[in-house]
TORKOL-4160 file (C-alpha; in steps of 0.2 Angstrom, whole numbers, padded with zeros to 4 digits, m for minus):
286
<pt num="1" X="0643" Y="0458" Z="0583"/>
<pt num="2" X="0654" Y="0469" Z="0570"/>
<pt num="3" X="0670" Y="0459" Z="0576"/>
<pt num="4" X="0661" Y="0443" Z="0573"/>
<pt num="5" X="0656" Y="0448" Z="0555"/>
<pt num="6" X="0672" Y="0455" Z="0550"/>
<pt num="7" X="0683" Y="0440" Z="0556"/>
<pt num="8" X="0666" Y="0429" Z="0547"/>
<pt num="9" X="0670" Y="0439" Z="0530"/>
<pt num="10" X="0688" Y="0440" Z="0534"/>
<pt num="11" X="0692" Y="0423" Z="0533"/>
<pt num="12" X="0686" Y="0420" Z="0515"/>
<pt num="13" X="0702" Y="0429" Z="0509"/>
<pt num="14" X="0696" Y="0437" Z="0492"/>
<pt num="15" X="0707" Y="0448" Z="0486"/>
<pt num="16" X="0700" Y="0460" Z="0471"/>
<pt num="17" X="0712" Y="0461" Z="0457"/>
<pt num="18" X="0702" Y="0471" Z="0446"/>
<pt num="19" X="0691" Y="0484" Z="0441"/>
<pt num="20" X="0693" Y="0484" Z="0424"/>
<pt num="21" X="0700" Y="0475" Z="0409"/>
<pt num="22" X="0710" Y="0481" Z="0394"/>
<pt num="23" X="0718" Y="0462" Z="0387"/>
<pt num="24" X="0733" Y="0462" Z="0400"/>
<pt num="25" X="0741" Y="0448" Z="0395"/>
<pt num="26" X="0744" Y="0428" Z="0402"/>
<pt num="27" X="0758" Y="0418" Z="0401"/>
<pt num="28" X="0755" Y="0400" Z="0406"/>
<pt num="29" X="0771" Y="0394" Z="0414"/>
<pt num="30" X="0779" Y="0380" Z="0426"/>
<pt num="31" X="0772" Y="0390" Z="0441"/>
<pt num="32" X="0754" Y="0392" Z="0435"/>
<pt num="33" X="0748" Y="0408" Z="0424"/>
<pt num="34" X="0758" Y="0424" Z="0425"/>
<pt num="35" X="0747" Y="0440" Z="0426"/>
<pt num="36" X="0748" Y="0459" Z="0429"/>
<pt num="37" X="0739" Y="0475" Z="0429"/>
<pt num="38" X="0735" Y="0488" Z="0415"/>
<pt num="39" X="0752" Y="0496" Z="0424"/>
<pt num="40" X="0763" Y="0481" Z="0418"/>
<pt num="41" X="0773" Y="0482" Z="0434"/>
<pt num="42" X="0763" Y="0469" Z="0445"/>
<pt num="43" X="0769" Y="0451" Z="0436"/>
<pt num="44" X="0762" Y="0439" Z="0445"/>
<pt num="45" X="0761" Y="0421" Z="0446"/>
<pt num="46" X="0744" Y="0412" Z="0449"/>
<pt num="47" X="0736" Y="0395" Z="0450"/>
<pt num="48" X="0720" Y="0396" Z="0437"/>
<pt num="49" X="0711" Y="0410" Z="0429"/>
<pt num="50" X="0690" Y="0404" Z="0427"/>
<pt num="51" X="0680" Y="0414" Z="0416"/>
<pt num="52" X="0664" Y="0418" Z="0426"/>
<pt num="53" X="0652" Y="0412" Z="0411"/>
<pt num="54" X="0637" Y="0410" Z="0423"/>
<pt num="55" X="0632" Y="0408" Z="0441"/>
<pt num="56" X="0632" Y="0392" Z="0444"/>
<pt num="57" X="0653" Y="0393" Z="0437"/>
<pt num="58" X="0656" Y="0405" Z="0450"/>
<pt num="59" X="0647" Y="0394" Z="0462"/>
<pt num="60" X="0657" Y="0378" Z="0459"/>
<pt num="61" X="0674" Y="0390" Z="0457"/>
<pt num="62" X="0673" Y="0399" Z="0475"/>
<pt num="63" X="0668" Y="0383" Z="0484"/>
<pt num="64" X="0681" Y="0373" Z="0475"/>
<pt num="65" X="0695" Y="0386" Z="0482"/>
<pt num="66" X="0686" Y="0386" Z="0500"/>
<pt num="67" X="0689" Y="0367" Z="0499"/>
<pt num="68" X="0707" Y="0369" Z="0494"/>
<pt num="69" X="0710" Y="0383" Z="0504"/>
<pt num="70" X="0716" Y="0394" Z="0488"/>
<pt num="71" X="0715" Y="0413" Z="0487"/>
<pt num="72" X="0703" Y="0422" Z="0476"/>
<pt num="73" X="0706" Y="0435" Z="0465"/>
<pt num="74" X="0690" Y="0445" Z="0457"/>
<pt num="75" X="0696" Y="0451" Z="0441"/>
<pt num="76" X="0687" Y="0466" Z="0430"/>
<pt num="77" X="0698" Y="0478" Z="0419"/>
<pt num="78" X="0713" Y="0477" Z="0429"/>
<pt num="79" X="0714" Y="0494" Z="0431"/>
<pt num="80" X="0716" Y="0494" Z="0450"/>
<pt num="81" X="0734" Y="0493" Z="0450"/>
<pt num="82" X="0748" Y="0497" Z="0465"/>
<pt num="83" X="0748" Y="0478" Z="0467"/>
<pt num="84" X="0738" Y="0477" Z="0481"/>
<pt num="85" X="0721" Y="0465" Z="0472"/>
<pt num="86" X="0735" Y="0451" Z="0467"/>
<pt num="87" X="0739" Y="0436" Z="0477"/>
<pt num="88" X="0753" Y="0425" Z="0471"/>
<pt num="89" X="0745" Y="0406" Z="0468"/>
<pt num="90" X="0726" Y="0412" Z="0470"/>
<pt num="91" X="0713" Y="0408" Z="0457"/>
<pt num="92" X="0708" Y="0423" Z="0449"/>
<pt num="93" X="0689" Y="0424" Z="0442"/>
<pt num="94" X="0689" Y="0434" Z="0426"/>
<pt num="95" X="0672" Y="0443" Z="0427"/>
<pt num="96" X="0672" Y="0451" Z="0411"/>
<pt num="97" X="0661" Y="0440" Z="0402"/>
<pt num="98" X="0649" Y="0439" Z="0417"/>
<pt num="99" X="0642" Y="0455" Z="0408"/>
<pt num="100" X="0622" Y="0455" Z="0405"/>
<pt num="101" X="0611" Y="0468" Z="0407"/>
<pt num="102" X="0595" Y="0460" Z="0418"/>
<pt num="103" X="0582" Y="0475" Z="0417"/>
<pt num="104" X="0580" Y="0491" Z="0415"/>
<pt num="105" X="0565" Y="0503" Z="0424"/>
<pt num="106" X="0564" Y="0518" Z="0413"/>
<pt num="107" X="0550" Y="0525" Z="0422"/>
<pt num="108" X="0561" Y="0524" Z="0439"/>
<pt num="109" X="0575" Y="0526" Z="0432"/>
<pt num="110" X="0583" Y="0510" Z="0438"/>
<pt num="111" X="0595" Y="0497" Z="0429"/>
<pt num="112" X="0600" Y="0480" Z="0436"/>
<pt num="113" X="0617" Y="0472" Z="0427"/>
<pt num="114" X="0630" Y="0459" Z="0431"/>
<pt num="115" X="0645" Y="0466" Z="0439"/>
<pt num="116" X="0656" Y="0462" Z="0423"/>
<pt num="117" X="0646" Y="0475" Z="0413"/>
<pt num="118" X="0657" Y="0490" Z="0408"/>
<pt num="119" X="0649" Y="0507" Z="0407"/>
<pt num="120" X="0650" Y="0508" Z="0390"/>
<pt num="121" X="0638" Y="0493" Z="0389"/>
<pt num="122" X="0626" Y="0503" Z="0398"/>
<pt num="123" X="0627" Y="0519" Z="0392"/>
<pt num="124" X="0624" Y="0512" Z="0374"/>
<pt num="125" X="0608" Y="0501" Z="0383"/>
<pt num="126" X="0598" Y="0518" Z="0391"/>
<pt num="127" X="0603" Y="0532" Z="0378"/>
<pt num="128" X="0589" Y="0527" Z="0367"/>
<pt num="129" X="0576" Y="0531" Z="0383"/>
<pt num="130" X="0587" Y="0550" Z="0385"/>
<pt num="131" X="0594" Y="0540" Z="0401"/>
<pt num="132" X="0613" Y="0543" Z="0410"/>
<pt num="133" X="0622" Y="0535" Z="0424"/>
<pt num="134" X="0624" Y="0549" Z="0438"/>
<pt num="135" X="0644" Y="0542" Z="0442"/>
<pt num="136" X="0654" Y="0536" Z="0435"/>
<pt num="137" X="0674" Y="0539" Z="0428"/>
<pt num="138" X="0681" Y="0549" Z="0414"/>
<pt num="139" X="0683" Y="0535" Z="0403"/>
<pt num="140" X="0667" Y="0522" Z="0402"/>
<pt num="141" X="0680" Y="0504" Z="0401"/>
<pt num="142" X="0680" Y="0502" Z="0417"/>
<pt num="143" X="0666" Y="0487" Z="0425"/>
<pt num="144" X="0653" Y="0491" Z="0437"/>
<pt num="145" X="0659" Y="0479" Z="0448"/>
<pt num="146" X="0677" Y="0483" Z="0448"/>
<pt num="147" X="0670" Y="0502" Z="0452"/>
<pt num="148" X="0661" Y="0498" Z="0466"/>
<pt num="149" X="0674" Y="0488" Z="0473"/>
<pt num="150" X="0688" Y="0504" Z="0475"/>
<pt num="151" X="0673" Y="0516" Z="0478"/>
<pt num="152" X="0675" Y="0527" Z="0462"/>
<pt num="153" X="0671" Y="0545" Z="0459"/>
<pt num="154" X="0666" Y="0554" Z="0446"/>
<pt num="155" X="0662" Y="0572" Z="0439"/>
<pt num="156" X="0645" Y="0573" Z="0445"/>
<pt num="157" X="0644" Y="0587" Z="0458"/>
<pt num="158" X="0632" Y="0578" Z="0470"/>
<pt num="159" X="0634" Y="0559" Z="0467"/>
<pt num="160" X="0652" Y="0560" Z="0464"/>
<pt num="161" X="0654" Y="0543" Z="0474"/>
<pt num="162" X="0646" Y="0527" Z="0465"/>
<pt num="163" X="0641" Y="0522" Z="0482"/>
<pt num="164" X="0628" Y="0535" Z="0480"/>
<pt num="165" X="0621" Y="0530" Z="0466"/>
<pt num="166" X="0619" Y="0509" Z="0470"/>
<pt num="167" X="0601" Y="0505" Z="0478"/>
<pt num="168" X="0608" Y="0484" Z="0482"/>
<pt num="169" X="0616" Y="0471" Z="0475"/>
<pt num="170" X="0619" Y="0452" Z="0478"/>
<pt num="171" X="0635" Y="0445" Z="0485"/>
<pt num="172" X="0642" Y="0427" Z="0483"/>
<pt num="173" X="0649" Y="0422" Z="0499"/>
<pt num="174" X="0664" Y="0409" Z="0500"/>
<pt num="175" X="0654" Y="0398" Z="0507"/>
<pt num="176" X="0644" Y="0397" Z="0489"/>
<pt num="177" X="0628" Y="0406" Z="0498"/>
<pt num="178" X="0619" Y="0422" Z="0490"/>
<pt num="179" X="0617" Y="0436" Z="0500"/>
<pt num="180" X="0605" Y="0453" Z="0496"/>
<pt num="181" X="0614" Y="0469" Z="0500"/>
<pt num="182" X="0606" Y="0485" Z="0504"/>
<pt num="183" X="0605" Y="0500" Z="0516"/>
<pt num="184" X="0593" Y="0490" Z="0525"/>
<pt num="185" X="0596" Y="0472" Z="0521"/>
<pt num="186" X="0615" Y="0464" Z="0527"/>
<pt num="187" X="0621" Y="0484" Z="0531"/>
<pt num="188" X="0637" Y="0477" Z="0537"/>
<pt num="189" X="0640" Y="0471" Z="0519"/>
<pt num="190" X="0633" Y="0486" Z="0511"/>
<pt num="191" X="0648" Y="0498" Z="0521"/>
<pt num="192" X="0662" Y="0485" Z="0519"/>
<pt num="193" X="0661" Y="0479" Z="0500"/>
<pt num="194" X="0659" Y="0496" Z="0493"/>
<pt num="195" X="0677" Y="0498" Z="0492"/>
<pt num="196" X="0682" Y="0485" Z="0499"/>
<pt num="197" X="0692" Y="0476" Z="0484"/>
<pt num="198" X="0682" Y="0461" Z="0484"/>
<pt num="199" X="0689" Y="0455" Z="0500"/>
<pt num="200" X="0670" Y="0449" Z="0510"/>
<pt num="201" X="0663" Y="0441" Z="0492"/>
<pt num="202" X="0661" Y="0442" Z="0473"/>
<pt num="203" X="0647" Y="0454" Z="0469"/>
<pt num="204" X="0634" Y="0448" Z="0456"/>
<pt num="205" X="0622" Y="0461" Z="0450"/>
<pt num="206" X="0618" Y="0477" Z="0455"/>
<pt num="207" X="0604" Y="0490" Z="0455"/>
<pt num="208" X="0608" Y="0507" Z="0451"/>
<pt num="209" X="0601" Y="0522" Z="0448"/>
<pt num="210" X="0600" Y="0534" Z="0434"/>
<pt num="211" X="0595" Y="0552" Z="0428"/>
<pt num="212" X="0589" Y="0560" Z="0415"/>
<pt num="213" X="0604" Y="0564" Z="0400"/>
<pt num="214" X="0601" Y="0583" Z="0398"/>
<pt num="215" X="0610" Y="0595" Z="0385"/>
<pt num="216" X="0624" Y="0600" Z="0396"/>
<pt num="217" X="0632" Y="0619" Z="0390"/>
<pt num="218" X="0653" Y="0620" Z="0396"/>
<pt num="219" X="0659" Y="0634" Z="0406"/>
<pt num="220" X="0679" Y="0637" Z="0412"/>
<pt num="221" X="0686" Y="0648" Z="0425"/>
<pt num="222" X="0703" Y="0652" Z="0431"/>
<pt num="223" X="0702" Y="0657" Z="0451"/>
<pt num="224" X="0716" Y="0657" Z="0464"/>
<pt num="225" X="0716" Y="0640" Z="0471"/>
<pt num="226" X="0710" Y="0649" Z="0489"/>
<pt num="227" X="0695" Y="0655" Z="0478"/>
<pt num="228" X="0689" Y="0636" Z="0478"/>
<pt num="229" X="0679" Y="0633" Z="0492"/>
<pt num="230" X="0668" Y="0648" Z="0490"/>
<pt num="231" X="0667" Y="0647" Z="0471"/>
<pt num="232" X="0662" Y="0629" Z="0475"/>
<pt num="233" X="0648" Y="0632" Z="0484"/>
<pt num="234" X="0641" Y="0646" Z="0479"/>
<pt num="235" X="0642" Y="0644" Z="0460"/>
<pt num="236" X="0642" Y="0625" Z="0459"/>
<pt num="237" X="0632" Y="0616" Z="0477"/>
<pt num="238" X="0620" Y="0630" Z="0475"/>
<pt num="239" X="0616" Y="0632" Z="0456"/>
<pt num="240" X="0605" Y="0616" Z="0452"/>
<pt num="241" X="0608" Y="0619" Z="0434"/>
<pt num="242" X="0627" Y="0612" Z="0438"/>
<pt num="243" X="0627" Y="0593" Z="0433"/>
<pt num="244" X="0645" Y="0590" Z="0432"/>
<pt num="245" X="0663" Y="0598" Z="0437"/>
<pt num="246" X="0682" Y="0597" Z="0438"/>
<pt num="247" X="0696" Y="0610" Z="0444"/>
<pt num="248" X="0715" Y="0606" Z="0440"/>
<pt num="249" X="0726" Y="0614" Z="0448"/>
<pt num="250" X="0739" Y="0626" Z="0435"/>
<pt num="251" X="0757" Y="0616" Z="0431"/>
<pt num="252" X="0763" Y="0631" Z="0424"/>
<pt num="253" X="0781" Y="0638" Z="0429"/>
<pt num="254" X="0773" Y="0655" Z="0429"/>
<pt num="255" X="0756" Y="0652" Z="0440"/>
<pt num="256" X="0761" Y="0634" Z="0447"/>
<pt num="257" X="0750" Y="0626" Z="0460"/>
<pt num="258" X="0741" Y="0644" Z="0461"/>
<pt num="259" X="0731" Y="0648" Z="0449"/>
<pt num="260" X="0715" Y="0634" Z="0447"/>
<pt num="261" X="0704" Y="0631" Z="0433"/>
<pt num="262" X="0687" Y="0624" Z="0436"/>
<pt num="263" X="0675" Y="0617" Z="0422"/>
<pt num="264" X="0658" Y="0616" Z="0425"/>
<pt num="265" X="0644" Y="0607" Z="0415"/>
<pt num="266" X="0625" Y="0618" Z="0416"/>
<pt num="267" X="0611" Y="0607" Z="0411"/>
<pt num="268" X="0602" Y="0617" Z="0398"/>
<pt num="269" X="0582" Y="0617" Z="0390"/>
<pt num="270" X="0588" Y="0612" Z="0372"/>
<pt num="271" X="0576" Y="0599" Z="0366"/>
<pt num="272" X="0585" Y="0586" Z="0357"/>
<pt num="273" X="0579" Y="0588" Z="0339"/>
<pt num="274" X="0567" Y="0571" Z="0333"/>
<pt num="275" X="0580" Y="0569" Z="0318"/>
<pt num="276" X="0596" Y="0572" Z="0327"/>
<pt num="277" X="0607" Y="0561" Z="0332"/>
<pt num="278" X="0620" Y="0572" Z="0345"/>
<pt num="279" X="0614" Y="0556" Z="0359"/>
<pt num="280" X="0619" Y="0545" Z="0348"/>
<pt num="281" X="0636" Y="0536" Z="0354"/>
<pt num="282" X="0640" Y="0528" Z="0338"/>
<pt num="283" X="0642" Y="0544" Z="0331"/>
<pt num="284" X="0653" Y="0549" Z="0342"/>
<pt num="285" X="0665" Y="0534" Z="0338"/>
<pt num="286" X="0667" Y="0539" Z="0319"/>
């Protein structure tokens, strides 16, 4: 039955192109648009670029390809890079306008968006109700769906994989069907798009949860880099106060490759103050 679905999904051949989208540039030429990656050393040439401007667009633009036997690229913030999302001649769907946030369940701590909505989207959407995400990268350009599709991590010591964090999603197939996608519903799916580049269908919306944002207090140590796994999971894995985490390795002459320092971020009990605005992520942009 797996071989069966996997040569099923296989035969769509969608590729993912993206993840996330700085304005990379197009050049409309004799053979068809030329594109490329935030890396600038992918140029390639492609039939069409569609902007995903609603479902029923995605609809007609992934069964017009099936018809014409195109190649589909997913596009987010074209951060994905190595080259290995683009497909020369393919129609590429730009999801970055495809962006909404659908709903938000504060009391469960649950948010649905359209898979061209970046993080910084939602962060600004859930700070007022003293929400977080609970993974996602350093920097919060990057699309949802894009993330999901290469299986991002972040700094959170215990969700540090997205896939953690997503309850389902929906998934438009080539044939123009919607699918749900869960743990329990469609499983196959669940393993194979979650990293999977977009190859089995274009992802819709998805249902993620989220965690209370706490005043975090920063800590750094320097350890010998064969201090790690003990320091790991003795002072990070078994301290619950430890929310988030990140060792780099020393690139000094002197220590290089040895010495290790890790930074750790310890929830805190400080109440955020009724007339402070330290959640506020405006102020941070000043």
């Amino acid at each position: 039955m797996k071989s069966c679905i996997l040569k099923k999904y296989f035969a769509s051949s969608f590729i993912f192109l993206g993840i996330i989208f700085f304005s990379c540039g197009e050049k409309q030429a004799a053979d068809g648009v030329l594109i490329n990656d935030i890396s600038r050393l992918n140029p390639t040439y492609v039939k069409q670029i569609i902007p995903a401007n609603s479902l029923k667009s995605l609809q007609k633009a992934v069964r017009l390809a099936t018809e014409k036997n195109l190649k589909i690229s997913i596009s987010g913030k074209r951060h994905s890079q190595g080259g290995h999302a683009f497909y020369d001649n393919a129609v590429v769907l730009d999801m970055t306008h495809f962006n909404q946030i659908m709903d938000l369940d504060v009391e469960n701590k649950i948010i649905t968006v359209q898979s061209g909505t970046s993080w910084e989207q939602i962060q600004e959407y859930i700070n007022p109700y003293n929400l977080s995400v609970k993974s996602m990268q350093s920097s919060n350009i990057f699309t949802v769906g894009g993330s999901m599709s290469s299986n991002i991590h972040g700094r959170d010591a215990r969700n540090s994989l997205i896939v953690k964090t997503i309850q389902d999603f929906r998934l438009l197939l080539p044939t123009g069907e919607i699918v749900n996608v869960s743990r329990k519903e469609n499983i196959e799916l669940f393993k194979l798009v979650i990293g999977g580049y977009g190859l089995f269908g274009v992802i819709l919306d998805i249902t993620l949860n989220l965690t209370d944002n706490h005043i975090l207090q920063k800590e750094a140590h320097v350890i010998d880099y064969t201090e790690f796994p003990a320091f790991f999971e003795n002072f990070i894995l078994n301290d619950p106060n430890v929310e988030l985490f990140i060792a780099r390795p020393s690139i000094a002459p002197s220590s290089l490759l040895r010495e290790t320092v890790v930074t750790i971020w310890k929830r805190t009990n400080i109440q955020k103050p009724q007339d402070d605005k330290i959640f506020d992520l405006q102020s941070e942009k000043k």
